[in-house]
Backbone as CSV, one residue per row, in Angstrom:
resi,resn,N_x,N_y,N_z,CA_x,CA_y,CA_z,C_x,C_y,C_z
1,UNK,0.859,-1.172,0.000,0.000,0.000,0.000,0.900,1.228,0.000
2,UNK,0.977,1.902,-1.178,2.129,3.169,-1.108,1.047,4.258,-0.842
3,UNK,-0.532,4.676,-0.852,-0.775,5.834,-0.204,-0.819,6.181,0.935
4,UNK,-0.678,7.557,1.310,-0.008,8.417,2.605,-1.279,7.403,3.557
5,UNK,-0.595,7.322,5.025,-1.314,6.718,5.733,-1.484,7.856,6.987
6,UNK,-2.676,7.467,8.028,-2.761,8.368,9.080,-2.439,7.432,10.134
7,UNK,-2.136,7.964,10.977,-1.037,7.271,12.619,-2.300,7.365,13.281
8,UNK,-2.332,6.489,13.863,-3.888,6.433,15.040,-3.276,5.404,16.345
9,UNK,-3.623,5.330,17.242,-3.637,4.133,18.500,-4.809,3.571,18.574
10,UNK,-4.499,2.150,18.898,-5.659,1.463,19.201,-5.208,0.711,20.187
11,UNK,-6.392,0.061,20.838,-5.856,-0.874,22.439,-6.474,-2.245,22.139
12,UNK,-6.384,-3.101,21.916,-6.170,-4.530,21.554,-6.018,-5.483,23.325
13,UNK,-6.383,-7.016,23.392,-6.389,-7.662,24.062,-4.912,-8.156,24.299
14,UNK,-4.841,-8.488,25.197,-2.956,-9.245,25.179,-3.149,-10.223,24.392
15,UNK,-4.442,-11.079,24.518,-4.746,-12.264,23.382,-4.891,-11.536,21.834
16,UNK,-5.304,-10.970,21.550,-5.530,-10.388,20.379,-4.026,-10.112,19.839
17,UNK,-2.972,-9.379,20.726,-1.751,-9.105,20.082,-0.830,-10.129,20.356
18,UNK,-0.977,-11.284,21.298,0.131,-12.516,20.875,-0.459,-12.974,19.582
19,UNK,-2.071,-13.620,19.094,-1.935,-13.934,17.466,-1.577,-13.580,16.793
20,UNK,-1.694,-11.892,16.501,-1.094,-11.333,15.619,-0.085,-11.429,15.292
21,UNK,0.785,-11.333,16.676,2.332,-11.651,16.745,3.016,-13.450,16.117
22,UNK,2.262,-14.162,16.464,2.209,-15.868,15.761,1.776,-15.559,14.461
23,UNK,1.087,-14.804,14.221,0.313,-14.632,12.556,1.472,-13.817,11.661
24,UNK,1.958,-12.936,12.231,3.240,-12.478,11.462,4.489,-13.330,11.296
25,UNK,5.016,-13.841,12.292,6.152,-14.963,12.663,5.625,-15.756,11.606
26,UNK,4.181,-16.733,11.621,4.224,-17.429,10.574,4.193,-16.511,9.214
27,UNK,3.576,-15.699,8.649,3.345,-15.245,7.367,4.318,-14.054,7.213
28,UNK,5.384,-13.727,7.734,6.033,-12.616,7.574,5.340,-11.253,6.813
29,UNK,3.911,-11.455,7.259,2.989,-9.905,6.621,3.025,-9.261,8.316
30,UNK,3.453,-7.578,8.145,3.371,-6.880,9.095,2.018,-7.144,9.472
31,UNK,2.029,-6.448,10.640,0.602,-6.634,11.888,-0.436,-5.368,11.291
32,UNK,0.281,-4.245,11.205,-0.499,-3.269,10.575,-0.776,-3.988,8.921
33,UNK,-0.696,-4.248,8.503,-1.337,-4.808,7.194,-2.772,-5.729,7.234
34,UNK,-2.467,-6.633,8.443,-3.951,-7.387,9.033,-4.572,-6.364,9.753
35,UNK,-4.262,-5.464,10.194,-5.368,-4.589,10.771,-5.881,-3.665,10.172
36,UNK,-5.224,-3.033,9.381,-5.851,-2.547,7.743,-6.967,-3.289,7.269
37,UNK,-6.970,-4.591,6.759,-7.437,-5.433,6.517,-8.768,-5.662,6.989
38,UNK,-8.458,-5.621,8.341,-9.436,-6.468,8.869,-10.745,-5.070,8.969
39,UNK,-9.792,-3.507,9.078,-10.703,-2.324,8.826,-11.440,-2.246,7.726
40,UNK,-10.562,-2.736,6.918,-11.099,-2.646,5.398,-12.698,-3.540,5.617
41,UNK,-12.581,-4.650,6.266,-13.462,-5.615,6.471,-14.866,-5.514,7.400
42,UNK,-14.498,-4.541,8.068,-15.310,-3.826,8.999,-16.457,-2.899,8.031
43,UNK,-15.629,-1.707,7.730,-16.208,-1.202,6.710,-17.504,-1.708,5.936
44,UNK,-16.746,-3.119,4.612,-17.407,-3.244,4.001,-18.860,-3.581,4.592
45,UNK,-18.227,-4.517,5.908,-19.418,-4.864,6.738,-20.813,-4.026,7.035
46,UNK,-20.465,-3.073,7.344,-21.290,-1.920,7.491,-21.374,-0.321,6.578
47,UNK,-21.193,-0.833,5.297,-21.531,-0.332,4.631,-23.117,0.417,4.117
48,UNK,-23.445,-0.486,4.760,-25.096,-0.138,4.228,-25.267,0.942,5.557
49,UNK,-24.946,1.413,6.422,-24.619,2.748,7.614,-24.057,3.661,7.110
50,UNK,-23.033,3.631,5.861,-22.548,5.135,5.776,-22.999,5.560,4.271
51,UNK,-22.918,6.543,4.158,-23.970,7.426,3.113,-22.657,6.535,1.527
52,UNK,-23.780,6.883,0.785,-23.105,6.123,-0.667,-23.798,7.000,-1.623
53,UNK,-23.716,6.428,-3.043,-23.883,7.151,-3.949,-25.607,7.145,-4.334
54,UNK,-26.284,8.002,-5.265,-27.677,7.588,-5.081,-27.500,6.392,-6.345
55,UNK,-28.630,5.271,-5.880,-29.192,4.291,-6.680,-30.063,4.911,-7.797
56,UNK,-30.477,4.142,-8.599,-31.508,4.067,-9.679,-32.168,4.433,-9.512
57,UNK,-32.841,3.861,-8.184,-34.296,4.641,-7.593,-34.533,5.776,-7.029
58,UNK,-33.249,6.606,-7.064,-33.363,7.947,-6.542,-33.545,7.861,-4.736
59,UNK,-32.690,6.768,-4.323,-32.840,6.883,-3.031,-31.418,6.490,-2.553
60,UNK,-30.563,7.063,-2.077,-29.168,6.703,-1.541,-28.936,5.083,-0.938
61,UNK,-27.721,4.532,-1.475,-27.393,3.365,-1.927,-27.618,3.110,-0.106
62,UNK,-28.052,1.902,-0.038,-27.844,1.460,1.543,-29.190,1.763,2.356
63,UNK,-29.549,3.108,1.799,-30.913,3.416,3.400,-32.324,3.076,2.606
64,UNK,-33.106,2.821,3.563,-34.473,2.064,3.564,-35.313,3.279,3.681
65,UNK,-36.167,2.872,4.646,-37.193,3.805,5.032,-36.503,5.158,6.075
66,UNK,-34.749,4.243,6.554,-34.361,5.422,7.329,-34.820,5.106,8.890
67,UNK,-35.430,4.547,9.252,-36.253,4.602,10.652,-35.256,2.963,10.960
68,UNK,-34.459,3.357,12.410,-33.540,2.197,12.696,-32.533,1.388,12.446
69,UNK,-32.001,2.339,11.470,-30.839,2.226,10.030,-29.993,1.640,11.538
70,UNK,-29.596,2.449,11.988,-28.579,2.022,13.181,-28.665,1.027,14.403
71,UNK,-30.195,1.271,14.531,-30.545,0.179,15.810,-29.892,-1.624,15.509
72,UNK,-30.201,-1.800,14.243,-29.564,-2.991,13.530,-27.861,-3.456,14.360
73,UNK,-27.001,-2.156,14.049,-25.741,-2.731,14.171,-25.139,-3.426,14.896
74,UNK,-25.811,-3.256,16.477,-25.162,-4.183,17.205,-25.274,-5.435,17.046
75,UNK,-26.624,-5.794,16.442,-27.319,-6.856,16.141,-26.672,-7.678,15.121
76,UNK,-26.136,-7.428,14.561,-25.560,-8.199,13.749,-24.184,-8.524,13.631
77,UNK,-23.706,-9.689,13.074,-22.658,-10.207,13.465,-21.495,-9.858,12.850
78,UNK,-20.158,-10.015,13.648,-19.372,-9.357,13.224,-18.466,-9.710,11.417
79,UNK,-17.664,-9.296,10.882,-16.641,-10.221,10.101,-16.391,-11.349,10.257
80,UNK,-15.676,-12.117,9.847,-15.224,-13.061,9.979,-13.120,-12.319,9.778
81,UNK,-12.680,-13.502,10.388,-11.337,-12.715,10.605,-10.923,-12.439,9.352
82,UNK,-9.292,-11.995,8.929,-8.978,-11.585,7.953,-8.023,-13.054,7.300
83,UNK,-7.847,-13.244,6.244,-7.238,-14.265,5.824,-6.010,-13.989,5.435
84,UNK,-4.853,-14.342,5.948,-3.716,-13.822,4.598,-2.799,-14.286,3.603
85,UNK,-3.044,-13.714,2.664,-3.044,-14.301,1.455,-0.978,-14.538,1.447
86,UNK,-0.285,-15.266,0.926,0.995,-15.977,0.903,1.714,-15.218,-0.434
């Protein structure tokens, strides 16, 4: 990924950062690359929450009637992890 990136912190489980740490050791892909990833994955996930382009029907890609667009999110399940590719 050569475009400019932004520096952020995040706080992670001690379990969460020994896999990562076994997941790099085995696949020699940096840790920030699976967490990119796995943002990227998030995202797509909840895509139908952030504003998009308008559809055909003249109604913005993703929203319904609008009433509980958000109440949904917790409700539903997360990604599935990130895979990495060799």
């Amino acid at each position: 990924m050569s475009r400019k990136k932004v520096s952020t912190t995040i706080y992670i489980t001690p379990e969460q950062a020994d896999r990562l740490k076994l997941l790099h050791d085995r696949t020699k892909v940096p840790i920030a690359v699976f967490i990119r990833e796995g943002i990227d994955m998030v995202l797509k996930h909840y895509e139908h929450v952030l504003p998009g382009q308008m559809s055909l029907e003249g109604q913005p890609r993703g929203e319904g009637s609008g009433e509980g667009r958000l109440a949904g999110i917790a409700q539903t399940s997360p990604p599935p992890p990130p895979v990495a590719k060799r």
